[in-house]
VEXDREN-2710 file (C-alpha; in Angstrom, 1 decimal):
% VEXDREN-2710
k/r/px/py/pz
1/UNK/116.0/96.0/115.8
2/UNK/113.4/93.4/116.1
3/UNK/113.4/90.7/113.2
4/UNK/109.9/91.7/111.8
5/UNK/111.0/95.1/111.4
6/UNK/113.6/94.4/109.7
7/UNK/112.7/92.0/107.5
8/UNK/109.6/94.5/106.8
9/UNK/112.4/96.9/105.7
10/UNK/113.6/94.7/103.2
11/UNK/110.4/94.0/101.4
12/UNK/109.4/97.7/101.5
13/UNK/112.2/98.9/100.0
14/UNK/111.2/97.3/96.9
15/UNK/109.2/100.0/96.4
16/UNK/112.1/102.1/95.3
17/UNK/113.2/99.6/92.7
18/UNK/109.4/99.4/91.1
19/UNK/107.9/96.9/92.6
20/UNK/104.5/96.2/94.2
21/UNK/104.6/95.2/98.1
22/UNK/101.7/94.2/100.0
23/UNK/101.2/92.6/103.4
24/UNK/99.0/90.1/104.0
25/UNK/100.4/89.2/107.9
26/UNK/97.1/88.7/110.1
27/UNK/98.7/89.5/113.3
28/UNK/98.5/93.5/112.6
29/UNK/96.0/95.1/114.6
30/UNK/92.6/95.3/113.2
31/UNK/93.4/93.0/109.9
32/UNK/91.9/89.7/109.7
33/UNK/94.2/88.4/107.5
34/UNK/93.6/85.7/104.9
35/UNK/93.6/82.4/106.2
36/UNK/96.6/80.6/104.9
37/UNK/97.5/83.2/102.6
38/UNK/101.4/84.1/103.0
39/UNK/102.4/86.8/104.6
40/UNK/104.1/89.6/101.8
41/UNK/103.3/89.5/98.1
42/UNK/105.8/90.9/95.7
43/UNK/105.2/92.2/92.1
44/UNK/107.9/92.8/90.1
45/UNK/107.5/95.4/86.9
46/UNK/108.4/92.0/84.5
47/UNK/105.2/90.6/86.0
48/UNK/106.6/88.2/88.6
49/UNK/104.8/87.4/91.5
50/UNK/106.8/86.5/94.6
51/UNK/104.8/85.1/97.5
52/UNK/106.9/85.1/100.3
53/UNK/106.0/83.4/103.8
54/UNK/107.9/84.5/107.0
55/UNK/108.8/82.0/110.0
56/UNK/110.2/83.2/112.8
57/UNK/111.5/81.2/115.1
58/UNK/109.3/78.7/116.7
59/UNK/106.6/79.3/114.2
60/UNK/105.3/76.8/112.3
61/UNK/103.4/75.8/109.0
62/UNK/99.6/75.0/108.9
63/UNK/98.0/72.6/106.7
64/UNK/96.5/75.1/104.8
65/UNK/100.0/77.2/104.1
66/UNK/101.2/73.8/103.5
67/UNK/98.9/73.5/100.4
68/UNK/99.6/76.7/99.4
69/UNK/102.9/76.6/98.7
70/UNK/102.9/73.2/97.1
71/UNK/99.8/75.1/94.7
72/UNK/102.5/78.2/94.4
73/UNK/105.4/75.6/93.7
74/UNK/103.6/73.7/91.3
75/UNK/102.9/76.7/89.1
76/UNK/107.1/77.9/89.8
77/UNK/107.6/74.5/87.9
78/UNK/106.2/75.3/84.6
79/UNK/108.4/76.2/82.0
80/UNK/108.6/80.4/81.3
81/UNK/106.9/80.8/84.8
82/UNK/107.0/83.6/86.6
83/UNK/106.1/82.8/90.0
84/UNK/107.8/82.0/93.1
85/UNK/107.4/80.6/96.3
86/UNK/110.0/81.7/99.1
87/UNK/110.3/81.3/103.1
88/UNK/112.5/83.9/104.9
89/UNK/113.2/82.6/108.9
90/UNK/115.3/86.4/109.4
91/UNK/116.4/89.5/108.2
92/UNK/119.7/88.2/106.6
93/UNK/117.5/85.7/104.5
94/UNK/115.1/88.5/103.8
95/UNK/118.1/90.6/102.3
96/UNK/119.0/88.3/100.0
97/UNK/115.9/87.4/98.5
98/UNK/115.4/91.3/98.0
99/UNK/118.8/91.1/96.5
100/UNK/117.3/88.4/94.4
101/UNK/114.1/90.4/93.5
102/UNK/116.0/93.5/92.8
103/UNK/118.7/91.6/90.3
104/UNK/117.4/89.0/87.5
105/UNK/117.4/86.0/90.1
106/UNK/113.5/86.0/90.1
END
């Protein structure tokens, strides 16, 4: 199975457990994308907001996703937030953050 795949089956089966999934990846066909914006965003029915940003393999960070997720991290700081910040390099790490998002870790 390639890693995208399955690491797209991960987030999507959210779905089942109530959340909101949305991707944001620029490199589908047709979709420009939003520059620096991460790649899946993840809505849970308590009203947290996961932004999650896959790297696979070689791929790196810009400047701009950079900044982003210090923004996003600053906000995951304050105290009764609700709003995270994760990077997922594979499917295994993509598991557990569903995991994660399905329990009461986020």
């Amino acid at each position: 199975m390639i890693i995208s795949k399955a690491i797209r089956d991960e987030f999507v089966r959210l779905r089942n457990y109530g959340c909101w999934v949305g991707n944001f990846n620029s490199r589908k066909y047709n979709n420009p994308g939003i520059k620096n914006h991460p790649d899946w965003l993840i809505i849970k029915r308590n009203y947290a907001v996961i932004w999650v940003e896959v790297k696979i393999g070689k791929d790196k960070f810009t400047e701009g996703q950079k900044d982003f997720a210090q923004m996003v991290s600053w906000f995951e700081g304050m105290p009764h937030s609700k709003i995270y910040y994760r990077t997922v390099r594979n499917a295994n790490e993509a598991k557990i953050l569903a995991e994660m998002i399905m329990g009461k870790d986020l």
